[in-house]
Short mmCIF file of the C-alpha atoms (twelve columns), coordinates in Angstrom:
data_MODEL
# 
_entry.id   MODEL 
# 
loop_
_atom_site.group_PDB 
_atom_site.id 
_atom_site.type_symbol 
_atom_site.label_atom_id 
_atom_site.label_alt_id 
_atom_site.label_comp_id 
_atom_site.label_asym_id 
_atom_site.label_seq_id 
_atom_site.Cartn_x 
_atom_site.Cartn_y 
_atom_site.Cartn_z 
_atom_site.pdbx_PDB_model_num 
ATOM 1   C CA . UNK A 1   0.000   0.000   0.000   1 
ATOM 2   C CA . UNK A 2   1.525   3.586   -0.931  1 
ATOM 3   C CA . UNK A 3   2.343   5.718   1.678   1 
ATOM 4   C CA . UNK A 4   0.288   9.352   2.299   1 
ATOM 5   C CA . UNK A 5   1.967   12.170  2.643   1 
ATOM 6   C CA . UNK A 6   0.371   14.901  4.047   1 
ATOM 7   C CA . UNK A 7   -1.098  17.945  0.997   1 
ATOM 8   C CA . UNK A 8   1.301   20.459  3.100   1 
ATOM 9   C CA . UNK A 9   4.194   18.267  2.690   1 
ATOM 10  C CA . UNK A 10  3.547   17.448  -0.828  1 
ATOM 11  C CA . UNK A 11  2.852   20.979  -1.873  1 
ATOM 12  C CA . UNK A 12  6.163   22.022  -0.181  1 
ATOM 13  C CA . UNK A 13  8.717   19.226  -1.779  1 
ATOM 14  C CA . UNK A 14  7.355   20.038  -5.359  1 
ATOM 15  C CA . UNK A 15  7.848   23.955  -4.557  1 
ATOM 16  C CA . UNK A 16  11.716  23.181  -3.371  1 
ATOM 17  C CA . UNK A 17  12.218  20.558  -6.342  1 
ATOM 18  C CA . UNK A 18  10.762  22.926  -9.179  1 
ATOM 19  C CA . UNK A 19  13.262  25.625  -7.836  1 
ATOM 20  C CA . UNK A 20  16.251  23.356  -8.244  1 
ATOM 21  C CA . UNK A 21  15.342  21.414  -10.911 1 
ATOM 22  C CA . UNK A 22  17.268  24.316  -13.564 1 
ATOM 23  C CA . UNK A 23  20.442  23.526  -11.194 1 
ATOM 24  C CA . UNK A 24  20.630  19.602  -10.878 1 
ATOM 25  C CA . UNK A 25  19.732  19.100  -14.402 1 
ATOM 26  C CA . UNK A 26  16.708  16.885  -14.233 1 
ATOM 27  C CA . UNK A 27  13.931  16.027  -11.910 1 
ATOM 28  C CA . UNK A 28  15.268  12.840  -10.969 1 
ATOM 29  C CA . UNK A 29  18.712  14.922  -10.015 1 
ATOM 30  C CA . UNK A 30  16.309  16.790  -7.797  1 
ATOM 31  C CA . UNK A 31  14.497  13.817  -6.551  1 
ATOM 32  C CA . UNK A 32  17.985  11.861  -5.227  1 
ATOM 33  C CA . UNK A 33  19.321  15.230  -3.922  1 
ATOM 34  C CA . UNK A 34  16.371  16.908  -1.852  1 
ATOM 35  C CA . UNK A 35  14.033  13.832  -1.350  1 
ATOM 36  C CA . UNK A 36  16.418  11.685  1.280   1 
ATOM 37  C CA . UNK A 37  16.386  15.161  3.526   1 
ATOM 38  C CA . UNK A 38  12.513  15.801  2.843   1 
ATOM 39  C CA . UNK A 39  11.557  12.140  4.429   1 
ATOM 40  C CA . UNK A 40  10.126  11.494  0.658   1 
ATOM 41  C CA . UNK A 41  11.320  8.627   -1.547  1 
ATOM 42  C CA . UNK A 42  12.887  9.776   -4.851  1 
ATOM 43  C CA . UNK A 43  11.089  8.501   -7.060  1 
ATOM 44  C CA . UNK A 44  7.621   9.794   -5.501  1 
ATOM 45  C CA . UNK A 45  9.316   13.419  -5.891  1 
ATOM 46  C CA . UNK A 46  10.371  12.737  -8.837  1 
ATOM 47  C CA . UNK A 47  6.693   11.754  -10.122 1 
ATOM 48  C CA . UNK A 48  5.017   15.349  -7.982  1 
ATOM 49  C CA . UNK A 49  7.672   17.280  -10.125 1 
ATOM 50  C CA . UNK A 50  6.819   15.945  -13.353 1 
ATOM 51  C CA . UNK A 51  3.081   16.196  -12.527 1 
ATOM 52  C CA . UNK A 52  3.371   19.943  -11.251 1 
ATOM 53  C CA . UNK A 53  5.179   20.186  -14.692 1 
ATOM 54  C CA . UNK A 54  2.544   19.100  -16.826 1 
ATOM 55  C CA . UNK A 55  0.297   21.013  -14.460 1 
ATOM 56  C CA . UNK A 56  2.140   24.150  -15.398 1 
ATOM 57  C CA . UNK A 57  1.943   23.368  -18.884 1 
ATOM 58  C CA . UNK A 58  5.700   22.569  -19.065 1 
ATOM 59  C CA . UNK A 59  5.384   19.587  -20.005 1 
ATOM 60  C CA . UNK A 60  3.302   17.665  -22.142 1 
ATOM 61  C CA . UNK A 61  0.575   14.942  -20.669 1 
ATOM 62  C CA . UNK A 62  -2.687  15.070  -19.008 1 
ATOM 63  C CA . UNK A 63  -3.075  17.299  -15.850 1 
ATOM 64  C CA . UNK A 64  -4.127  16.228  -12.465 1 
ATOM 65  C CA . UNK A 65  -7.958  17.184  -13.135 1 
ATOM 66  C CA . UNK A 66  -8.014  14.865  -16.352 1 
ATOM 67  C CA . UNK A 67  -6.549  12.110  -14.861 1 
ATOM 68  C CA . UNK A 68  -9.172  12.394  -11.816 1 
ATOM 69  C CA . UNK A 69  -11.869 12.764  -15.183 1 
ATOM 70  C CA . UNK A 70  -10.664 9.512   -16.844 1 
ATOM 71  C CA . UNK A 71  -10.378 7.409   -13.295 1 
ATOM 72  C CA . UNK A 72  -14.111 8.582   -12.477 1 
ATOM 73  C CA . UNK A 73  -15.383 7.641   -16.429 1 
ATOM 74  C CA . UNK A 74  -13.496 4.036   -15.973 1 
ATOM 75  C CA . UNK A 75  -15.071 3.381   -12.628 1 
ATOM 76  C CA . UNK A 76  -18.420 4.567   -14.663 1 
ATOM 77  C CA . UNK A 77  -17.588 2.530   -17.167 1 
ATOM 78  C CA . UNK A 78  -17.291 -0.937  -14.796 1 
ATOM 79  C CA . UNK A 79  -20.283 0.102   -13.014 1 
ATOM 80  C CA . UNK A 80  -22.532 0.091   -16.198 1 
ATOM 81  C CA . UNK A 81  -20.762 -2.974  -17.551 1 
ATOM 82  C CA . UNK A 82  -21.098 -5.138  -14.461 1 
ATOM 83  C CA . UNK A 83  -25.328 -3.754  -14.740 1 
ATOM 84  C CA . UNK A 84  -24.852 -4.200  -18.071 1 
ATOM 85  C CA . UNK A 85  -24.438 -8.140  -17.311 1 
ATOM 86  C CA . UNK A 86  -26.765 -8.168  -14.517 1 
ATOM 87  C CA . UNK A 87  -29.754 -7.237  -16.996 1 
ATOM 88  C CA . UNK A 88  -29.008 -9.962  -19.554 1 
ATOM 89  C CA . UNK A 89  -28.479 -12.501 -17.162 1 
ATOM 90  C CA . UNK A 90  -31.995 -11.277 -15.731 1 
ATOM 91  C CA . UNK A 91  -33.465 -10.908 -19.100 1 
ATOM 92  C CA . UNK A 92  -32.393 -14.594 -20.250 1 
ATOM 93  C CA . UNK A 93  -33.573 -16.182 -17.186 1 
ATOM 94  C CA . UNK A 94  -37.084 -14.522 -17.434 1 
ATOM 95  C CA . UNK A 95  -37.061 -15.256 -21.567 1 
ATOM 96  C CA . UNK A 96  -36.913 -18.795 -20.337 1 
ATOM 97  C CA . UNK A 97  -39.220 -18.928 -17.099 1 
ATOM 98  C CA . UNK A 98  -41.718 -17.276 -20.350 1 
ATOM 99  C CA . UNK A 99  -41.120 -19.559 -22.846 1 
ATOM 100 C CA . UNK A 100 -44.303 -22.330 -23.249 1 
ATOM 101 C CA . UNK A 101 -42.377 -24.569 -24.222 1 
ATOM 102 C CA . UNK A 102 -39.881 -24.575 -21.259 1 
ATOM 103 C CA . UNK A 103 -42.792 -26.031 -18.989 1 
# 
């Protein structure tokens, strides 16, 4: 299970890796440097910096609302799928229980 980190402590990492990120080179650089001393695993920093990126419009790639968008339409999707099966398992088994020549 991932670990939580707190919004604050999020918010503040990507802040302090965005500022260095023109001085270490990349934002895995920043990540190995500044994550070990921030209690935050590198690659997790290195993933809020790219993100925050793309947020900006840095970078290209969908931004933090459209990827909450697209989870929410996939768990829509499943949820009509799985009623989806429901209703034709339901509608065979009453096409049958109807059928005269069933009895």
């Amino acid at each position: 299970m991932p670990k939580r980190y707190p919004a604050e402590l999020r918010e503040r990492a990507t802040r302090m890796a965005l500022d260095r990120v023109d001085e270490h080179g990349s934002a895995w650089a920043v990540a190995q440097a500044l994550g070990p001393r921030l209690g935050v695993g590198p690659e997790t920093l290195r993933k809020w910096v790219l993100q925050a990126q793309i947020d900006a419009g840095a970078r290209p790639g969908p931004s933090s609302g459209e990827v909450a968008e697209i989870k929410r339409l996939r768990g829509e999707v499943r949820d009509l799928k799985e009623a989806n099966d429901i209703l034709k398992a339901a509608s065979i088994f009453f096409a049958r229980e109807l059928d005269p020549r069933h009895r």
